[in-house]
C-alpha positions in Angstrom: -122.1 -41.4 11.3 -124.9 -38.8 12.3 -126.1 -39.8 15.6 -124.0 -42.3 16.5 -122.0 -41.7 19.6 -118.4 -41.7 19.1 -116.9 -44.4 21.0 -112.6 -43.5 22.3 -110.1 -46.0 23.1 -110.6 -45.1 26.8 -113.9 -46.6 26.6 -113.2 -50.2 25.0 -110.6 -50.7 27.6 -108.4 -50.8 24.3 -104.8 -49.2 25.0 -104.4 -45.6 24.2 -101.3 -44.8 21.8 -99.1 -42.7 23.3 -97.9 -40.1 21.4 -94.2 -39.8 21.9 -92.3 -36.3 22.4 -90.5 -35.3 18.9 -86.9 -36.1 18.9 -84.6 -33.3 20.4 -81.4 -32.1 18.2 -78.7 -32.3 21.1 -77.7 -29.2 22.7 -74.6 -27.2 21.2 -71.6 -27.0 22.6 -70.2 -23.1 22.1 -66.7 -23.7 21.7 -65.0 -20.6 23.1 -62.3 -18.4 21.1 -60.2 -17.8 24.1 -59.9 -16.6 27.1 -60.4 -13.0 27.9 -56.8 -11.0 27.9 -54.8 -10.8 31.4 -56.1 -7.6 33.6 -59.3 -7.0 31.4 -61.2 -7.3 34.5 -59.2 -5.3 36.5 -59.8 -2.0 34.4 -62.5 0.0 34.9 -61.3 2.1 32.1 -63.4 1.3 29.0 -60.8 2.5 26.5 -58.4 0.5 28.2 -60.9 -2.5 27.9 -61.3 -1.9 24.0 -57.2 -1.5 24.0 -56.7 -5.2 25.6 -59.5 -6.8 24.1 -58.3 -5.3 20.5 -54.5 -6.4 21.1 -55.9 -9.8 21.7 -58.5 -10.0 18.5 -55.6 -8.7 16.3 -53.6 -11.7 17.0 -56.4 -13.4 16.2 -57.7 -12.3 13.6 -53.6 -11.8 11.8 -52.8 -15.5 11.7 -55.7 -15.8 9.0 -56.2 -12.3 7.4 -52.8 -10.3 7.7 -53.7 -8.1 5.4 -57.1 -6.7 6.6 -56.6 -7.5 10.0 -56.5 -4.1 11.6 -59.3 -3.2 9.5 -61.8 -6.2 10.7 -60.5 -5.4 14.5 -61.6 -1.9 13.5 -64.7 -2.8 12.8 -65.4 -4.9 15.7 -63.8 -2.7 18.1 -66.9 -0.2 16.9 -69.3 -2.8 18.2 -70.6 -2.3 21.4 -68.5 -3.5 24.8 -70.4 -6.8 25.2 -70.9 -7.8 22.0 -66.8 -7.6 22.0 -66.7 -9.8 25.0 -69.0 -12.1 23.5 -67.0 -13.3 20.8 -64.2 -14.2 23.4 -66.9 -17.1 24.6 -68.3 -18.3 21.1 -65.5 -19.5 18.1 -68.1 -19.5 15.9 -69.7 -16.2 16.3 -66.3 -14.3 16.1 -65.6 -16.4 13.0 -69.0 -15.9 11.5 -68.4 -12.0 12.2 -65.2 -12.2 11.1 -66.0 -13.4 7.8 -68.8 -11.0 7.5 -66.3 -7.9 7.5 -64.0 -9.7 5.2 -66.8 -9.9 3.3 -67.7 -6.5 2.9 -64.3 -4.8 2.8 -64.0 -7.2 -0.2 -67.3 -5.6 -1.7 
């Protein structure tokens, strides 16, 4: 009402609700692919690199898609260094890539 003073909970000595913190999802676990291939971090040759990490994704990527998988490890060996690497420390992002390119070879 119009002039009337607003009276809070503070003020009746009346306990203040308490609003509680929304519910957090609980954090993902990134399951990893694999680790990365034996004397990758030895090289400092990047085409080496691409070589070892390609080897590896080709086995990978054969026990589920023989027939396009040099063509998917093509296409991510185009991808940038660390992007490759990346996949070798989240399943679900090389799988999610993975389907991508089967995706559009199949286009």
């Amino acid at each position: 009402m119009p002039g009337q003073p607003v009276i809070y909970p503070q003020m009746t000595g009346q306990p203040v609700p308490v609003a509680m913190p929304p519910m957090q999802p609980p954090p993902m676990m990134i399951e990893k692919l694999c680790d990365m291939p034996a004397g990758y971090h030895e090289s400092n040759d990047e085409n080496e690199r691409r070589q070892l990490l390609g080897t590896h994704l080709y086995a990978i990527i054969e026990k589920d898609h023989a027939e396009n998988a040099a063509k998917v490890t093509g296409m991510l060996l185009d991808q940038p260094l660390g992007q490759i690497e990346s996949y070798f420390n989240n399943k679900q992002l090389f799988n999610n890539t993975v389907t991508q390119a089967i995706n559009m070879l199949e286009s």
